[in-house]
C-alpha positions in Angstrom: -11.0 -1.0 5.9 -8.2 -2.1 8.1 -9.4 -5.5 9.8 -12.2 -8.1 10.0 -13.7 -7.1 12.0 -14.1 -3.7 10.1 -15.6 -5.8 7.4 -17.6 -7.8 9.2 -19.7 -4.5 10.5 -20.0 -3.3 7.5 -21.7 -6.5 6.2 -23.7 -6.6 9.4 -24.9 -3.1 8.4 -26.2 -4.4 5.1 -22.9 -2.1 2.7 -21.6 -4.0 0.0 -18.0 -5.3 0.6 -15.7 -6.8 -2.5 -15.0 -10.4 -2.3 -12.0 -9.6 -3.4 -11.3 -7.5 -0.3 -12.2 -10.2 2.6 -10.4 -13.0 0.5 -7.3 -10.8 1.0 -7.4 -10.0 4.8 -9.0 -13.3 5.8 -5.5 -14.3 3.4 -3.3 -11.6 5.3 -4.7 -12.3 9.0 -3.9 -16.0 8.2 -0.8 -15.6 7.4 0.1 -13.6 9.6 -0.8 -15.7 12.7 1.1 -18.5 11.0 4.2 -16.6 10.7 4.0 -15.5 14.2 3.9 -19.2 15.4 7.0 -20.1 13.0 8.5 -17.3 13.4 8.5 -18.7 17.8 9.5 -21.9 16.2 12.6 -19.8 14.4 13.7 -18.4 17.4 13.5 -21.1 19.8 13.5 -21.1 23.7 15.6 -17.7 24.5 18.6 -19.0 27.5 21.5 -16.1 29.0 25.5 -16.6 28.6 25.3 -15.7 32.2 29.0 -15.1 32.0 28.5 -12.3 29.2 25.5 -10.7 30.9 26.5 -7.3 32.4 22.5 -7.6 34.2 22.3 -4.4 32.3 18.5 -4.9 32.2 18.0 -3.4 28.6 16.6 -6.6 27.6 13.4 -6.3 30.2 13.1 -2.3 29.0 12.8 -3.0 25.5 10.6 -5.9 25.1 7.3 -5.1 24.6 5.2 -7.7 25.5 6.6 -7.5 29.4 8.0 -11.4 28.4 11.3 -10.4 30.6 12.0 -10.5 34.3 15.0 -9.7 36.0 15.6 -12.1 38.7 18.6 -12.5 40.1 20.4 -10.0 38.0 19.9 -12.0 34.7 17.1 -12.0 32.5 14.0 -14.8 33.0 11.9 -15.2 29.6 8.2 -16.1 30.2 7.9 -17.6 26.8 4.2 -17.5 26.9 4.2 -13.4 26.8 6.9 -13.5 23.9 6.4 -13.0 20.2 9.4 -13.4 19.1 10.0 -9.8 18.3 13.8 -10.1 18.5 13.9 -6.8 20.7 15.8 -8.6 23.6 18.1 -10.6 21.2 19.0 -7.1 19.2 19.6 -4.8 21.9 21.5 -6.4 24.3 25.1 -5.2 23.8 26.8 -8.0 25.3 24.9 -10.5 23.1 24.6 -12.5 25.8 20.8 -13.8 24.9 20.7 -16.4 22.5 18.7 -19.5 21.1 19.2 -22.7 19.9 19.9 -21.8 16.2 20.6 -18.0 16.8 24.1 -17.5 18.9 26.3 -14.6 18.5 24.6 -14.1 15.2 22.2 -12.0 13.0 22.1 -8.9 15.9 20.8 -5.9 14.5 20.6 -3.4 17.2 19.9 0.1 15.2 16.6 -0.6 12.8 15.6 1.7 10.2 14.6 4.9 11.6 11.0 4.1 10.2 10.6 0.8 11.9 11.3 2.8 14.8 8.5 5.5 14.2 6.2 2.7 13.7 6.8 1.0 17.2 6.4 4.3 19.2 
């Protein structure tokens, strides 16, 4: 059983499921919503060194939530599509997208080759 809702059918079908079991993903799908939110807070509002930016246009390929427009020849974040996956920030080559509290820093452009697998 992968999810809640997973759980919640099989309790609607009358088959026994563990305590144990729904404390941990009712724990897990917590936690993981909170994280995401922080993890937004972490990040900040995303802004373009405009005079870095090649207008390569990687940043708009690789995010995939579609949060990235090109307009103009630099990027335009629509923050309420982003998740704060860091795919913009680590594969732009110029590093010219950056945050608050993240400039120039913490880029990791080449994740491990499982991460990748995962994502495809």
């Amino acid at each position: 059983m992968t999810n809640l809702n997973g759980i919640a059918e099989k309790l609607i079908k009358g088959q026994v499921v563990s305590e144990k079991t729904v404390k941990r993903r009712v724990f897990f799908s917590i936690a993981k919503k909170l994280m995401s939110s922080m993890n937004m807070e972490e990040m900040g509002v995303k802004k373009v060194h405009k005079d870095r930016c090649t207008s390569c246009g990687i940043c708009s390929k690789v995010c995939p939530y579609d949060a990235i427009e090109m307009i103009d020849g630099y990027p335009v974040f629509d923050e309420s599509k982003c998740e704060s996956c860091y795919a913009c920030f680590n594969n732009c080559p110029t590093k010219s997208i950056y945050t608050k509290k993240l400039d120039g820093i913490g880029h990791y452009a080449k994740p491990h080759t499982k991460l990748v697998q995962k994502m495809k």
